[in-house]
DRENDREN-608784 format. One record per residue (C-alpha): residue in three letters; x, y, z. Coordinates in steps of 0.05 Angstrom, whole numbers, plus 5000, padded with zeros to 4 digits. Each point is the difference from the previous one (the first is absolute). Layout:
N
ALAXYZ...
***
This chain:
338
UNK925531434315UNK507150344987UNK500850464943UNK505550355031UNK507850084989UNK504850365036UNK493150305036UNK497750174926UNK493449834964UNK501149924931UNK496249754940UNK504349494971UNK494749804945UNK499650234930UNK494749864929UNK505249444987UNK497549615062UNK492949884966UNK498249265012UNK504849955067UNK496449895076UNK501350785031UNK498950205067UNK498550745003UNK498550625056UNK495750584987UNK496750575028UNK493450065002UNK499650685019UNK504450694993UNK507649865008UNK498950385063UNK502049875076UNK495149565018UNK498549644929UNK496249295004UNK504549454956UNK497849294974UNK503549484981UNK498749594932UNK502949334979UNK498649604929UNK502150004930UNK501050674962UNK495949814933UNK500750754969UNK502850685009UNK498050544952UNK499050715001UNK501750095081UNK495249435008UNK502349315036UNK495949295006UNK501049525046UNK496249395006UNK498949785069UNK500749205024UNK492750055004UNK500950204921UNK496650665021UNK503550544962UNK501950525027UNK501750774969UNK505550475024UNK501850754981UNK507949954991UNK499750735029UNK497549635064UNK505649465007UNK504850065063UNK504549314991UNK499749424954UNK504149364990UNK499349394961UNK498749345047UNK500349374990UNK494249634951UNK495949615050UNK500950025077UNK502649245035UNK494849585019UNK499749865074UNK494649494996UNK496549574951UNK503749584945UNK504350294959UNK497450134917UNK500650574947UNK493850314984UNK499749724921UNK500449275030UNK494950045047UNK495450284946UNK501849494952UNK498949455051UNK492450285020UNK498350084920UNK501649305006UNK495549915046UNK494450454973UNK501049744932UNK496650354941UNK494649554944UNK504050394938UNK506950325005UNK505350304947UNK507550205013UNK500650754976UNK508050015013UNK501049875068UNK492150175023UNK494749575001UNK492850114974UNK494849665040UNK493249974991UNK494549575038UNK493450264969UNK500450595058UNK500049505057UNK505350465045UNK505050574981UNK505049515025UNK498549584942UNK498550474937UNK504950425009UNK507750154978UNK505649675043UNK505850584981UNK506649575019UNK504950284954UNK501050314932UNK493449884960UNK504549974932UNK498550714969UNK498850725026UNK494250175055UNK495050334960UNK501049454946UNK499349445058UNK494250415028UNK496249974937UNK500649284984UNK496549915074UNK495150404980UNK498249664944UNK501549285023UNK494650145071UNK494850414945UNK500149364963UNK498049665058UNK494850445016UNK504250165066UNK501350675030UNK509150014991UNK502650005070UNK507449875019UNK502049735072UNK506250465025UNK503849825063UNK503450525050UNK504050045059UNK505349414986UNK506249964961UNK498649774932UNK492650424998UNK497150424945UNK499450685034UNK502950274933UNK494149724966UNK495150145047UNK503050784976UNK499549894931UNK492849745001UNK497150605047UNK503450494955UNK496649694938UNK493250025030UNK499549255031UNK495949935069UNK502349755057UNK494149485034UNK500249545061UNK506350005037UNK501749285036UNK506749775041UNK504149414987UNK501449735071UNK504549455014UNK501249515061UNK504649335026UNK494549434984UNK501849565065UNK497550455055UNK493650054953UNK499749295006UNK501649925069UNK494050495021UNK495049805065UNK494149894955UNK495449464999UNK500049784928UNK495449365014UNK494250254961UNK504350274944UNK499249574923UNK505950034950UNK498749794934UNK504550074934UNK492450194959UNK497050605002UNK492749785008UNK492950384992UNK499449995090UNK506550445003UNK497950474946UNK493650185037UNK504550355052UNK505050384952UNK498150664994UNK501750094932UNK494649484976UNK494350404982UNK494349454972UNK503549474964UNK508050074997UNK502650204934UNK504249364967UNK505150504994UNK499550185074UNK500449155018UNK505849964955UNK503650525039UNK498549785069UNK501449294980UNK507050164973UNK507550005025UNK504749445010UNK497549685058UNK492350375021UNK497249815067UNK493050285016UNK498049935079UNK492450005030UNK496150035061UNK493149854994UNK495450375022UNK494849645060UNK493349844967UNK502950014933UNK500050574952UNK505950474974UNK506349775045UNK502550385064UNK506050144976UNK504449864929UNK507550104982UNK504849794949UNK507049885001UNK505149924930UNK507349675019UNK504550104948UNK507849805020UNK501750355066UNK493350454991UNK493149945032UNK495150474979UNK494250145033UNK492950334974UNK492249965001UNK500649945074UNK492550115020UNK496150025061UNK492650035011UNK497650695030UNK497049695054UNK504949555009UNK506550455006UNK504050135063UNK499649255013UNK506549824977UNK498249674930UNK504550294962UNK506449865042UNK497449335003UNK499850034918UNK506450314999UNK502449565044UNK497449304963UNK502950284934UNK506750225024UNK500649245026UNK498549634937UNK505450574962UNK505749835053UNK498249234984UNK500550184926UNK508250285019UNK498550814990UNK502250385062UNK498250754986UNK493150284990UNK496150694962UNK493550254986UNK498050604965UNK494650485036UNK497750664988UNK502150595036UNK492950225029UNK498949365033UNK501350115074UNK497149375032UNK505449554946UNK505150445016UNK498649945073UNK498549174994UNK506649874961UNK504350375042UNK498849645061UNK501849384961UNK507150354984UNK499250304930UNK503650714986UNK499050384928UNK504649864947UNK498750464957UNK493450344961UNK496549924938UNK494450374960UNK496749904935UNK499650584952UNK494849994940UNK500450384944UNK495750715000UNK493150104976UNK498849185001UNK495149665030UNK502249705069UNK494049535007
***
């Protein structure tokens, strides 16, 4: 990373650079021979009173001393994309709240208040994409009151990491008290290598109707499924659920479910047995659903996973996703998270 001109490290950032990405150096120990330097890059969200903030890709923030700064320059918003197709951060999360639609929503500006009966954070919680219409605290009050009215804990879903993302929110929200909970990754992937996977999908059912078999797989389905939770998982423009039945009847092997929406395929609820995994079902359900999408014309795919899960991560990979960008769902302070 180059800070330098003319041989020179200089900090080329100032206060008025707040909401810009930044790439700073610092040491991390006495400016003496022999000091130990690190490098931070992400968007500077505040500096006050010799403190700065940046806000990793990850959306991890991060605190400097400005007494500890060596060089600093603005860069450019979001990095190029080497692989993967090619989106802005609002569309993609506009196109899987499509997918993961909510039973009641309500336009507050430019967010969206969902609410699902507490079926997933995903759906009853804000989606920030804009100006809500009024000042912060005001916008935070009104959720507040419209999730308390639901008997829902308030939560609002805040993307980081990609040009168009909320790290200046995420900011706002930490320094009014809101809690950060359950970090995930938006990861994206070309749909015809998917598709084009060595997996036997001969023993894989799609259906456009979610049905009571599937839902005895889905984790999420604790007793009888909510109708709130069925209305969720059954909408989207064009839903496709998949199934491999299990041998001697019973909960299936292994469930997934796929929403196409224009060039889009979204992919969730893929589920595998425990005693069943490492046998290749869920390629082979990844694989079955990615076909019926490129029949349906979309050519790029997403799904949305949480950070912590390392066999996903590792399962999704192989099959050519990379991270877009991050995402985590802050709820208001002293509520109830359920």
């Amino acid at each position: 990373m180059d800070f330098t001109t003319g041989g020179r490290l200089e900090v080329r950032i100032t206060p008025d650079d707040v909401g810009k990405r930044v790439s700073v150096r610092l040491v991390t120990e006495d400016r003496e021979p022999g000091a130990t330097f690190t490098d931070v890059v992400g968007v500077l969200t505040s500096w006050t009173e010799g403190t700065l903030s940046i806000t990793r890709r990850t959306g991890e923030p991060v605190r400097i001393a400005e007494s500890s700064l060596v060089a600093g320059k603005v860069v450019p918003a979001a990095p190029a994309r080497r692989r993967g197709p090619a989106t802005s951060a609002p569309e993609l999360d506009r196109v899987a709240a499509r997918a993961w639609p909510p039973v009641t929503s309500e336009p507050l500006g430019e967010w969206t208040l969902r609410a699902s009966g507490g079926f997933t954070r995903r759906a009853n919680s804000v989606l920030p994409l804009g100006d809500p219409g009024m000042g912060l605290d005001a916008a935070l009050r009104r959720v507040t009151e419209w999730y308390a009215a639901r008997e829902l804990p308030a939560y609002i879903q805040v993307s980081a990491g990609a040009e168009g993302t909320q790290e200046l929110l995420a900011a706002e929200l930490e320094s009014r008290g809101w809690i950060r909970e359950v970090s995930s990754r938006m990861e994206v992937a070309a749909l015809a290598p998917i598709g084009d996977l060595d997996a036997d999908t001969s023993a894989v059912t799609l259906s456009g109707r979610l049905d009571d078999a599937w839902l005895t797989r889905y984790q999420r389905s604790s007793g009888e499924p909510s109708p709130e939770a069925r209305k969720v998982l059954s909408g989207g423009p064009s839903v496709w659920f998949a199934t491999i039945a299990a041998e001697g009847g019973g909960a299936p092997a292994a469930i997934g479910r796929c929403v196409v929406d224009g060039r889009w395929a979204g992919f969730t609820a893929v589920e595998v047995a425990p005693e069943r995994r490492r046998q290749g079902l869920a390629k082979a359900v990844m694989t079955a659903l990615a076909r019926k999408a490129l029949d349906e014309g979309a050519s790029a795919a997403y799904l949305q996973v949480e950070t912590d899960n390392g066999g996903a991560h590792a399962l999704y990979e192989g099959m050519g996703f990379t991270v877009h960008h991050s995402y985590h769902h802050w709820r208001a302070s002293g509520e109830d998270p359920r």
